[in-house]
N, C-alpha and C positions, 0 to 999 in steps of 0.2 A: 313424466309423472311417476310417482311414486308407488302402486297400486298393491291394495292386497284385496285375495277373494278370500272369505271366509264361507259358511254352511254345506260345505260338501267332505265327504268324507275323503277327501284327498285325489291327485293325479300322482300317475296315467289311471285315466277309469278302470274300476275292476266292477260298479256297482249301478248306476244310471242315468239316468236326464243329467239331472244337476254336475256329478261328477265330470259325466264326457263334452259339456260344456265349458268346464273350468279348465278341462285339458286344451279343447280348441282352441279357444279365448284367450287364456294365460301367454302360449307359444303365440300367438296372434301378436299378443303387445309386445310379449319380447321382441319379435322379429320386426316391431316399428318402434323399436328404440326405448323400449319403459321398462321402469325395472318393477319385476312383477314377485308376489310372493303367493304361495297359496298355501291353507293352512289343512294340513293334515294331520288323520288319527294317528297316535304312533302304536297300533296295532295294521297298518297298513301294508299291504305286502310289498311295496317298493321303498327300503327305507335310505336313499341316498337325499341328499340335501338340494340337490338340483335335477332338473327334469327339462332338458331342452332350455336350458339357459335360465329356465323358471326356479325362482328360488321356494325350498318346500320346508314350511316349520311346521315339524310333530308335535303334537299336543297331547298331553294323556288323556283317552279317550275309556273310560272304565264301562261299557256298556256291556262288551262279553261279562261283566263280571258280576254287575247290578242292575241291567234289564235297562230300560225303557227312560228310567233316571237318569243313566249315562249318557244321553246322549245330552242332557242342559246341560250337565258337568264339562261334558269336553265343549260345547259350544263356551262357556266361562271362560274355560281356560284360555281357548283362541281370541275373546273378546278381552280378555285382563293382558294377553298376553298384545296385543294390537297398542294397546296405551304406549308402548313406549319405545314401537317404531314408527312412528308420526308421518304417515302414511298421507298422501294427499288425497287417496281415496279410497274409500274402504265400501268393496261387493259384498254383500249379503245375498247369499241364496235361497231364498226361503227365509221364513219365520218361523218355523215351527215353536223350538225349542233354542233361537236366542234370543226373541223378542223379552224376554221375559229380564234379561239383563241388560236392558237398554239403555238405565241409569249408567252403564260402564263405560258406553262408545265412548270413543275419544273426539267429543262430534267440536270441542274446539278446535281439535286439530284436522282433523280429518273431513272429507263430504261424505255422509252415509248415503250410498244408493243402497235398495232392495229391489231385489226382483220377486213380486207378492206371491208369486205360483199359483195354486190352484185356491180351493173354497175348500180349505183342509176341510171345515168344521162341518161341513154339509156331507163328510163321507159317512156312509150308516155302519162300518166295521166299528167305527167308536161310541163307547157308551153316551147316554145325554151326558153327564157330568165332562169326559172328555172335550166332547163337541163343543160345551160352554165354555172349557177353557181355551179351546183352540181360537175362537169366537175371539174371547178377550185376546186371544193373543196376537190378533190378527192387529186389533185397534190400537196395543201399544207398536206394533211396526208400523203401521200408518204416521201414530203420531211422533216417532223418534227417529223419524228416514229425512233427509233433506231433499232428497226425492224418488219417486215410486217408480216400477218398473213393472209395466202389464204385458202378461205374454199372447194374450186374445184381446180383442176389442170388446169382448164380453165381460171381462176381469176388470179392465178400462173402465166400462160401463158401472158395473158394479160399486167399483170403489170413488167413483164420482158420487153417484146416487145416493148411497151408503155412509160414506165420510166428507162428501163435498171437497176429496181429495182429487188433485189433478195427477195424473201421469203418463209414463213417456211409451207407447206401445211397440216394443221392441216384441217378435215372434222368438218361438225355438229355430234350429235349423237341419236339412242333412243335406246329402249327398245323393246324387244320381246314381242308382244300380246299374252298371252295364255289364258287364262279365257274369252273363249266368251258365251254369255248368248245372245239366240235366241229370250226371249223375248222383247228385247230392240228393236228388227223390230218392233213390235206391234205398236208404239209409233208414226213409221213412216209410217205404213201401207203398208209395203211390204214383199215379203217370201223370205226368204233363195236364194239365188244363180239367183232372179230371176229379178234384177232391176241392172242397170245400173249408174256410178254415176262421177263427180267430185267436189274438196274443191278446192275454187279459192278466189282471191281476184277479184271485176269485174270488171277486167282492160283488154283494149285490146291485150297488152303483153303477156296475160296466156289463150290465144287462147279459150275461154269461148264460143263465138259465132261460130266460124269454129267448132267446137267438136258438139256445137246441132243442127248447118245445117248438118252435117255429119251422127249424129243419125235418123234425122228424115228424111234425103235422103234412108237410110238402108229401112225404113220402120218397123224398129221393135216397137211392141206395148207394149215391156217389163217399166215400170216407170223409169224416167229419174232423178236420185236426184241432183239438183244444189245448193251445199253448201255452202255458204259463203253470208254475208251482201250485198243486192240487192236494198235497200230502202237509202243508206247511201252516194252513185254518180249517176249522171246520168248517168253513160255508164250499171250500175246495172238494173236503173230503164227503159232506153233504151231497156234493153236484156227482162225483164218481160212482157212490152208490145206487144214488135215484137211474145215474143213464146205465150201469153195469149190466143191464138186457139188452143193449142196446149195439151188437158189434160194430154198425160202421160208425159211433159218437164215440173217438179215441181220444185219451186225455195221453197227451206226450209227457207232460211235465213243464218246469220250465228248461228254454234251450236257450243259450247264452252266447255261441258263437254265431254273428252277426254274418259270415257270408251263408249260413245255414239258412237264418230267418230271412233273407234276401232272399233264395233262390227258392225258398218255400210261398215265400210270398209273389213272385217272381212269376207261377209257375200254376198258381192256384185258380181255380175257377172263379170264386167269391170269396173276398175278405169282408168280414164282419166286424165292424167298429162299436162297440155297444157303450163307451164311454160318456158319463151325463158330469161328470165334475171335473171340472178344473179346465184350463187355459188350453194352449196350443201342445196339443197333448203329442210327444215325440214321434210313437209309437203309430199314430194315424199318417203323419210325415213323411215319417220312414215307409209304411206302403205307398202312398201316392208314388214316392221315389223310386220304387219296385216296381212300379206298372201296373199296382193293384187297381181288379174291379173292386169298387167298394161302397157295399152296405153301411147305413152307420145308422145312428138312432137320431133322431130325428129330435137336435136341439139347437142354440144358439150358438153353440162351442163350436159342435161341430161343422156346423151350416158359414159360419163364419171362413172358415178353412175351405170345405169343398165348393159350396155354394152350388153352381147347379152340375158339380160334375160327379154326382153319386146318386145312389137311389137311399131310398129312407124309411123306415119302421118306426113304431111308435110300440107294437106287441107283437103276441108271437103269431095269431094270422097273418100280420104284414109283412112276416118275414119267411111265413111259407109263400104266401102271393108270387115275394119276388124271386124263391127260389123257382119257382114253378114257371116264372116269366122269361128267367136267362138260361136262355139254351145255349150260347156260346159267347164269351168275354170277347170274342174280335167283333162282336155286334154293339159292345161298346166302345171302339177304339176314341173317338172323338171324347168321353171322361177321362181316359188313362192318358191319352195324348195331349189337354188340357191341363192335368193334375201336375205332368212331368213340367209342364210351361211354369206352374205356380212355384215346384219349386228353382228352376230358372231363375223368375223372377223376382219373387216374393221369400224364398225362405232358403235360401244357399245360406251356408256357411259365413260366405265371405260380407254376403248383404248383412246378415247380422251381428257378426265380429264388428264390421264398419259401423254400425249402426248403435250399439254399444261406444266406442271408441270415439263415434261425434258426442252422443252423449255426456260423455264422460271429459271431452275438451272442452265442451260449452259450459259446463258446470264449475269447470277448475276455475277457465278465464273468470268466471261473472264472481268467485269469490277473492279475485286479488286485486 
């Protein structure tokens, strides 16, 4: 087959979810014989034409230049530019911003799958007016996909309910961490099994603040790591102030090398998951992977993934409770040793490249 992925800002990943899936995935088909294209910003820092036998077309992507506009623009481009390499099937990653030129697909030639992602429109970082537009934009990718692609059975749920639309529930996926190296705590200034932590975006959604009123109601004096970009929104720069009395609630920043957030995660006493939107959220994946003990919030997203091998909060007494209850992560080896099985089973790499890759045969056959 013919394959192109389009909504991601291009391979080899420099950027996230979506990206380091399109890298996986792409080299996936190639190396089972399909000729793949992926569609890249041409402000991307890898600017050769192939990538692993993956073939890569730049698109001018004008977002550094005109903000937030830019990105429907470069999605246009990639979608005007698809018409008229006649693709036998064309990935969309997301809807955000190219649902909105759906009139363009090339859907006589082409089979549009989507993968829906999360419930953009329910994040509170965007204004109402946003939200309503993300809303609508959600209903023209429903209605201009030849078929859906849910990354939670909760997403599933949703867009049956919601549009009486059917789809295919394919998960995210990672890797199993085994090479952990203790000196990489040094870096951060903490021991082995003895600090506590979450990797968020800092958005009110992923329950960031309820999780460090929770730890600091506990009273534990164990260090507090808050992962993720803090200097980049104000709800970020909000949460640094309010804890700035507070020495052991340390904001790192965000950290981007992956055998870093492994062996931190690896190595940590309690991970805290406070994520309430969206699908089969990477980021939760990747600690199960790591061996993480993990806290999460207590929803259908996430309950769907752990099921009973996590403990759960709903505020922030429940999350001093449970700090106050785990005195030591080897006293829950049967969660982490469970969690490592799910991704085994349920969420490798290869199960969901395959998994993708039936899909995507089943849909070619039924239209010739």
């Amino acid at each position: 087959m013919k394959i192109g992925i389009l909504g991601t800002r291009g391979i080899p990943n420099y950027y996230g979810g979506f990206e380091q899936f399109a890298e996986f995935f792409s080299v996936f088909l190639k190396e089972n014989g399909h000729d793949v294209y992926v569609y890249s910003s041409h402000n991307h820092p890898y600017q050769e034409k192939e990538y692993k036998g993956v073939h890569i077309i730049h698109c001018k992507d004008p977002e550094a230049k005109v903000g937030t506009i830019g990105q429907f623009l470069y999605d246009f481009n990639c979608i005007r530019d698809s018409r008229k390499r006649e693709f036998d099937i064309l990935l969309q990653l997301g809807y955000t911003s190219n649902s909105v030129w759906h009139r363009w697909l090339p859907k006589k030639k082409s089979i549009i799958l989507t993968n829906m992602d999360g419930l953009e429109w329910k994040r509170t970082k965007y204004s109402k007016k946003v939200r309503r537009f993300l809303k609508y934009a959600e209903s023209l990718a429903v209605k201009s996909s030849d078929y859906l692609i849910a990354d939670s059975v909760g997403i599933q749920e949703y867009l049956q309910e919601t549009y009486n639309a059917p789809s295919t529930f394919i998960a995210y996926g990672s890797f199993i961490f085994e090479n952990a190296d203790v000196k990489i705590l040094s870096e951060y200034k903490v021991e082995p099994y003895s600090y506590n932590m979450l990797i968020a975006r800092m958005e009110p959604e992923n329950n960031v603040e309820t999780i460090i009123d929770g730890v600091l109601q506990s009273n534990t004096d164990l260090p507090f790591l808050v992962i993720g970009s803090h200097d980049s929104n104000k709800f970020g720069a909000y949460l640094k102030k309010k804890y700035k009395d507070h020495p052991n609630i340390r904001f790192v920043g965000g950290i981007y090398n992956l055998e870093h957030l492994n062996n931190l995660r690896y190595y940590s006493k309690i991970y805290f998951h406070g994520h309430t939107v969206g699908g089969t959220n990477p980021s939760l994946l990747e600690a199960m992977a790591s061996h993480s003990l993990i806290v999460a919030h207590d929803n259908k997203f996430n309950k769907a993934i752990l099921e009973e091998d996590a403990l759960y909060f709903n505020n922030a007494a429940e999350v001093a409770s449970v700090v106050k209850e785990i005195r030591s992560k080897q006293d829950f080896g049967n969660f982490i040793e469970n969690n490592i099985n799910k991704i085994t089973t349920k969420y490798s790499w290869e199960i969901i490249n395959n998994s993708y890759l039936e899909l995507m045969k089943k849909t070619y056959a039924a239209r010739q």
